[in-house]
N, C-alpha and C positions, 0 to 999 in steps of 0.2 A: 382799525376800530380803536377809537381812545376809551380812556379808563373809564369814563360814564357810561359808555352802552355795554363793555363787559360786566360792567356790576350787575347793570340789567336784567342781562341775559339771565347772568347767573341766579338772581331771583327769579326770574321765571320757571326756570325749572326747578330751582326748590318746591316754587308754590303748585307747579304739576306734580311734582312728587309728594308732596303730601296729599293732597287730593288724592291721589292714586292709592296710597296708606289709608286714609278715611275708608274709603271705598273698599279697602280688601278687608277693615276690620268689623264695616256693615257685614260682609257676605259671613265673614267667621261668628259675627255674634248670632246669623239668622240660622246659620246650622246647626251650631250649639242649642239655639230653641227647640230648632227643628228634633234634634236626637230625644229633645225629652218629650217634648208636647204631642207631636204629631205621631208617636205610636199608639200614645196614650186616647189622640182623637179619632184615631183610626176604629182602634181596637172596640169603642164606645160608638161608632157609627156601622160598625159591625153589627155587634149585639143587636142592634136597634132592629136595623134590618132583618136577622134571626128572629127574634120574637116574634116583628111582625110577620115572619115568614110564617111561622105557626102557629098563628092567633086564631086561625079558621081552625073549621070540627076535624075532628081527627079522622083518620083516611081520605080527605079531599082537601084539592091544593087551591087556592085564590087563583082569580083573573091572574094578578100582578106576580106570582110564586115565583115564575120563568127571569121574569124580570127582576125583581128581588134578588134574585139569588147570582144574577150578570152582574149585579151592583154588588156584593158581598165581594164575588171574586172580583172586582176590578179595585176596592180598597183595598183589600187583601194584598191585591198585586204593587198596590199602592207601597202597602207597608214593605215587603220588600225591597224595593226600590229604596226607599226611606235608607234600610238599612244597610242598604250596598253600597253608601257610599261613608258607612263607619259610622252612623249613629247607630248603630246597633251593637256597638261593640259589649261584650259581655263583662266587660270589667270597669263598665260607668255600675253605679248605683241608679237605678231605673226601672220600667214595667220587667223586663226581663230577668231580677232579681226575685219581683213578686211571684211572677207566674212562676217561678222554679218552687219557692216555697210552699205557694198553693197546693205543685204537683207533689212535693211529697207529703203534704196534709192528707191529700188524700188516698197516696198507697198507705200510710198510717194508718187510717180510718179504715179501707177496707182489710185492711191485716187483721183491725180490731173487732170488726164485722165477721171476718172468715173463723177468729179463734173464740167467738161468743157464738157460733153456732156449729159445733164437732158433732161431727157424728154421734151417734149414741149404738150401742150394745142392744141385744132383744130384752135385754132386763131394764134398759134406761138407763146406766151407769154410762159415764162417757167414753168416748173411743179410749181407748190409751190406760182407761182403769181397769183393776181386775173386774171379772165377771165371777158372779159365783157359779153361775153353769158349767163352766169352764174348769170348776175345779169337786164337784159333786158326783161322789160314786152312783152305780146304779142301785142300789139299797137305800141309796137318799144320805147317806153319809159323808164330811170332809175327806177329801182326799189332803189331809195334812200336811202329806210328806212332798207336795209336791211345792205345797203352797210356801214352809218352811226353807222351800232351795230359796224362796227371793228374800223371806226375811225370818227365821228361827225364830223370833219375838211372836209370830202370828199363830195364835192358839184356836181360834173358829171364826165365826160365821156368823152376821146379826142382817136379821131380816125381815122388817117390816110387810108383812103381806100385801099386797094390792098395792105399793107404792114403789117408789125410786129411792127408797133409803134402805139401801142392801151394802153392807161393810164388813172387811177383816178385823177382827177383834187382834187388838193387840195390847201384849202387855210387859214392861220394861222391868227387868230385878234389879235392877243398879236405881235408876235415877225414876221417880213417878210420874215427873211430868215432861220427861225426855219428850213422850209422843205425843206432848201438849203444839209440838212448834217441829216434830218431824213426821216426814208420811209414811206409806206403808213399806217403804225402799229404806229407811232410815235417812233421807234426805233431809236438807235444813227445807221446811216447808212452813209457813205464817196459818196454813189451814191447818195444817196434824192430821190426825188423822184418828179412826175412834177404837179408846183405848180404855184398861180397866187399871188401875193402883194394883202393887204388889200386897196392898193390904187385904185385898180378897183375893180366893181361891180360883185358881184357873177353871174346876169342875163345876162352880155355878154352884157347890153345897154350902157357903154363906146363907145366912138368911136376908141379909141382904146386898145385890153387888152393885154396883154404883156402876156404870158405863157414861164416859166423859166423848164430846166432840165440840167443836168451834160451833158457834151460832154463824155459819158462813153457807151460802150454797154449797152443794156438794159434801157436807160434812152434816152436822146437826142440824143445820137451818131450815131443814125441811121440817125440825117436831115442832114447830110453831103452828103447823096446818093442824095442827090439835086445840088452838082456839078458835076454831069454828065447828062448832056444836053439830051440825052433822059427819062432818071430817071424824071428829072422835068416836061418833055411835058406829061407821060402817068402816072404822079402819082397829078395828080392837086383837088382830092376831099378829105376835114378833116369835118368829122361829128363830133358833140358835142353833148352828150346826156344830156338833164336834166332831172329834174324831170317831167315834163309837157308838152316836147317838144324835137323835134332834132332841131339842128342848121346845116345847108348844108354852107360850105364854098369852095370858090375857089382860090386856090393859084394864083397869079400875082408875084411874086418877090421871089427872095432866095438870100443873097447875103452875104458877111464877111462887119463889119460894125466895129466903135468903140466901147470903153466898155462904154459908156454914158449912163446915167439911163433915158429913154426914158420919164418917166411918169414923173420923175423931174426936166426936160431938156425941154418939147415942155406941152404947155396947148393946148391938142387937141380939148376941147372945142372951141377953138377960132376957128373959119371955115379958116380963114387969115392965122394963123399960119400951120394948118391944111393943107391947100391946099399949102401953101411952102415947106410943108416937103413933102408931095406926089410931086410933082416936084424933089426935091433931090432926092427921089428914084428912079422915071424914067429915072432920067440925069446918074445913073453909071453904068459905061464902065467896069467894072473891069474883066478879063480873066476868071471867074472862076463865074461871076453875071450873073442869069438868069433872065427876064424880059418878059412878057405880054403884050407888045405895044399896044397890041390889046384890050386889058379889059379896060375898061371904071371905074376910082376908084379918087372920090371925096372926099370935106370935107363933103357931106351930107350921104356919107354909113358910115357902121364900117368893122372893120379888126380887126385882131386879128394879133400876134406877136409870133410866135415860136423863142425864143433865147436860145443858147448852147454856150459853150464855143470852140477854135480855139486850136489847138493842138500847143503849141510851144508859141502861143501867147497870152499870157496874158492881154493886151490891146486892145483885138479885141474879138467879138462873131461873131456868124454866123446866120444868121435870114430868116428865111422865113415866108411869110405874105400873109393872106388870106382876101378874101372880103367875107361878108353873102350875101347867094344869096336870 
């Protein structure tokens, strides 16, 4: 063989060998597609199929359901396949990344479903919160001392009649607004929990005592059902338990007020002073203030102060106010 037909040759099989290289780098670019596209088409030729499988009335299946559904599992089987030969590998970025996050979008979601709807107590308080039954002698009296094992600060018992706004009364001798931002456990809590100032007396013998809660569910948020005008007329009785006694109170007023600090703003001792502020109460008009014309409420009784905060407004609470009977 002379040096002309060795060169030859020798090109000839180069040019088979690349050809052979062409050809294997076709099959490698059509898998690569294959791993992204074709789960993706699958997955989308599935659905379809589903839908249509239950497009008909519910409880009865289509001519074609049987059918339908041999096509579901044979793409399905498809994808598979797909994936058994490493396009499914789980460390490409691909459908298989999605559907992982989806999945846990949705134990998220139902977690957040399971813990917005807790059981609730026979009083409507939620599972996990005190109950006041749970802690009420047979005389009708606080069992104090029991209440005091979980937190010494908890002096009674506030309880709206007919509703779900039943609370430990607490109150802090150190700091006022400690249980502005802790619960009834002294926990760090953003609701708190509902609490009186050191500046009124534990025995309710103020003339006037201010009781503070969050305008949040489960806290104060529920005295806002006092702007609706029959809400106020058929919810007008708040019991307070102590240790020794109930206190019966009857609502006269609900109304959006300033953010003015009541007990450092009016010396209700003064009877003078006293009886000027109960006139400013009975004088407001406001669209959304409900009033007692009718009740008789002097500087010689006491009242008590439910305040929450006003959604939006920051310079304003919402109050409602009871007389002891």
């Amino acid at each position: 063989m002379n040096l002309t037909q060795r060169m030859n040759e020798q090109k000839n099989k180069q040019t088979v060998q690349m050809v052979k290289m062409a050809e294997t780098d076709r099959k490698t670019d059509r898998r690569k597609r294959n791993r992204f596209f074709l789960p993706c088409t699958l997955a989308l030729l599935t659905a379809m199929l589903l839908t249509a499988c239950g497009s008909g009335k519910p409880g009865s299946e289509g001519p074609d359901s049987g059918e339908a559904a041999t096509g579901a599992e044979e793409i399905a089987g498809a994808g598979q396949e797909a994936s058994a030969d490493g396009s499914g590998d789980s460390s490409q970025a691909g459908p298989g990344r999605t559907e992982e996050g989806q999945t846990e979008g949705a134990e998220s979601a139902a977690s957040q479903e399971t813990s917005g709807n807790e059981e609730e107590n026979e009083d409507g308080s939620p599972d996990g919160e005190l109950s006041l039954k749970d802690y009420l002698n047979e005389d009708g009296t606080l069992e104090l001392a029991a209440l005091q094992e979980i937190n010494p600060d908890i002096y009674g018992w506030l309880e709206i009649a007919d509703t779900q706004l039943s609370f430990p009364l607490l109150q802090s001798s150190q700091d006022e607004y400690f249980y502005l931002s802790h619960d009834v456990y002294g926990e760090q809590d953003d609701a708190g929990c509902i609490y009186t100032e050191y500046f009124n007396r534990k025995d309710f013998s103020d003339p006037n005592t201010i009781i503070y809660g969050r305008n949040v569910e489960g806290r104060f948020g529920g005295l806002h059902q006092y702007q609706d005008r029959d809400f106020f007329d058929s919810h007008r009785q708040i019991n307070i338990y102590l240790e020794d006694r109930t206190l019966t109170w009857k609502i006269f007023a609900a109304y959006t007020y300033d953010d003015r600090h009541l007990i450092k703003i009016y010396d209700f001792w003064d009877k003078d002073i006293f009886d000027a502020y109960l006139k400013d109460v009975f004088s407001i008009r406001a669209m959304d203030a409900y009033l007692d014309d009718t009740m008789e409420v002097t500087a010689d009784d006491r009242i008590i102060t439910l305040s929450t905060g006003v959604t939006g407004q920051d310079d304003k609470r919402y109050l409602v106010q009871a007389k002891l009977q």
